[in-house]
C-alpha positions in Angstrom: 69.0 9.1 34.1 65.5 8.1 33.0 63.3 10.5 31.2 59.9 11.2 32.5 56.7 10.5 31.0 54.2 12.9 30.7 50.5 12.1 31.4 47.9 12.8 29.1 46.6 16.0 30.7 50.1 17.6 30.6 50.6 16.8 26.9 47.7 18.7 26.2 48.7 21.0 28.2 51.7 22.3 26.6 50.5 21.7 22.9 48.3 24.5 23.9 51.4 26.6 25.5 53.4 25.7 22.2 50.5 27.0 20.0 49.7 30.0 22.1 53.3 30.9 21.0 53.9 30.0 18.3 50.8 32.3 17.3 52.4 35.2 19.4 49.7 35.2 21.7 50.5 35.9 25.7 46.7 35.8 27.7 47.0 36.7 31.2 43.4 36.0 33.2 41.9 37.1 36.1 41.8 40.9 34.7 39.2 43.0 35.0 38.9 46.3 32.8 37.6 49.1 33.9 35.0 50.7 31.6 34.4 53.9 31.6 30.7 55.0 31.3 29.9 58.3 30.1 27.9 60.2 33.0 27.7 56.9 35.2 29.9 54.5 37.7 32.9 52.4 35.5 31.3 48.9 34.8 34.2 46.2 35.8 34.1 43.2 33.5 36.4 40.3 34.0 38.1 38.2 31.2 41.7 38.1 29.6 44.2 40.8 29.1 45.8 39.4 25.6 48.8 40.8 23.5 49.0 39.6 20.3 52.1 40.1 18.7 51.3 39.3 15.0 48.6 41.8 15.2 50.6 43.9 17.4 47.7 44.8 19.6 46.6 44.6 23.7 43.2 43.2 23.6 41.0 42.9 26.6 38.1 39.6 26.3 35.6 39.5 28.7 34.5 35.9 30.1 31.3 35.5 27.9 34.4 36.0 25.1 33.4 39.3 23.2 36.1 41.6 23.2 35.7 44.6 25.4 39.2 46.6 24.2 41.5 46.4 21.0 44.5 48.8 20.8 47.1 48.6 18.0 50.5 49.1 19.7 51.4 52.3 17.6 48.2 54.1 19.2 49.6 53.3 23.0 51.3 56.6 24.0 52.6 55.3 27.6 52.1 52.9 30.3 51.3 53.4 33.8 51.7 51.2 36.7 50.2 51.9 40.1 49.4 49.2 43.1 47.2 49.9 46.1 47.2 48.6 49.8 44.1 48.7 52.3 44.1 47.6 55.6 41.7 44.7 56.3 39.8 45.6 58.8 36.4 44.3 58.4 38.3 40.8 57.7 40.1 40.9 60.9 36.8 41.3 63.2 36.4 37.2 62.2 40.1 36.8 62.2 41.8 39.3 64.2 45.3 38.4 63.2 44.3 39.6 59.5 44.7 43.2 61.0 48.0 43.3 60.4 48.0 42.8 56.6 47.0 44.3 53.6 45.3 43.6 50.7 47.0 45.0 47.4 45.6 45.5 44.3 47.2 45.8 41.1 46.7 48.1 37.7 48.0 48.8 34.5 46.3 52.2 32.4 47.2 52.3 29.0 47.1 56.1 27.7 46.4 55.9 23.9 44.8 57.7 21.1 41.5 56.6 19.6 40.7 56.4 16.0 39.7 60.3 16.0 43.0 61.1 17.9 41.3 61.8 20.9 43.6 61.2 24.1 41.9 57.8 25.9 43.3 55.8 28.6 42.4 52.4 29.3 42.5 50.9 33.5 43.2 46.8 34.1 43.0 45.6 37.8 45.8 42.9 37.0 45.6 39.8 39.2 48.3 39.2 42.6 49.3 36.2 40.1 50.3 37.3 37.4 51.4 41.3 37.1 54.6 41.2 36.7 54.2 39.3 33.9 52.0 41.3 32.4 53.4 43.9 33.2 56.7 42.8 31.6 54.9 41.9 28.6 53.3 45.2 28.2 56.4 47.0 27.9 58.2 44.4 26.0 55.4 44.5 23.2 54.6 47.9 23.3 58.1 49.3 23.3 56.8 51.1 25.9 58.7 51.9 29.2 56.0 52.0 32.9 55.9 54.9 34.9 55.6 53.9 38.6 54.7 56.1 41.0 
């Protein structure tokens, strides 16, 4: 049996993976946190839902990188899971077989305690792609089991 060769592209590839855990770091994009704004609508901002195992903390990144959210696993209190599904109806006026699907969306909220010891909570819109994973990651790291609904 001959071995395969790996192009260029996929070395690179996973020498990234292999650093990324070898640090203890597990990123999972296409999140969005939901910010809460005091008296105001939640501002949405997209980036990377991170667990960092060393520091033993969930971060959230936004895409311009700054971090939006950093929450030392001991301050997480519990983990809720919930997923939504809405008819597509406006979608299925252009394509009328899309009115018998649904779109889902998916979302973790972390309850925690601040830095006062004020009760917080913490809402990810997880992507179709990759929530189990993070999911599975977030109770795995946090020690954490997820309530589901």
């Amino acid at each position: 049996m001959a071995l395969r060769k790996f192009t260029a592209p996929e070395v690179v590839f996973l020498l990234l993976v292999s650093v990324c855990f070898a640090q203890g770091l597990y990123d999972f994009d296409k999140a969005v946190y939901i910010k809460p704004v005091e008296g105001a609508k939640a501002e949405p901002i997209p980036g990377v839902l991170r667990f960092d195992s060393k520091k033993k903390e969930v971060q959230f990144v936004g895409t311009a990188g700054t971090p939006a959210l950093s929450l030392k696993y001991q301050a997480i209190k519990g983990l809720l899971f919930e997923n939504t599904e809405k008819p597509r109806y406006a979608e299925s006026l252009v394509v009328p077989p899309l009115i018998f699907t649904k779109s889902k969306k998916h979302y973790l909220t972390i309850d925690y305690l601040d830095t006062a010891g004020t009760p917080r909570y913490a809402i990810i819109h997880l992507d179709k792609s990759n929530f189990e994973e993070a999911l599975t990651r977030a109770e795995s790291e946090t020690g954490k089991k997820a309530e589901r609904p």
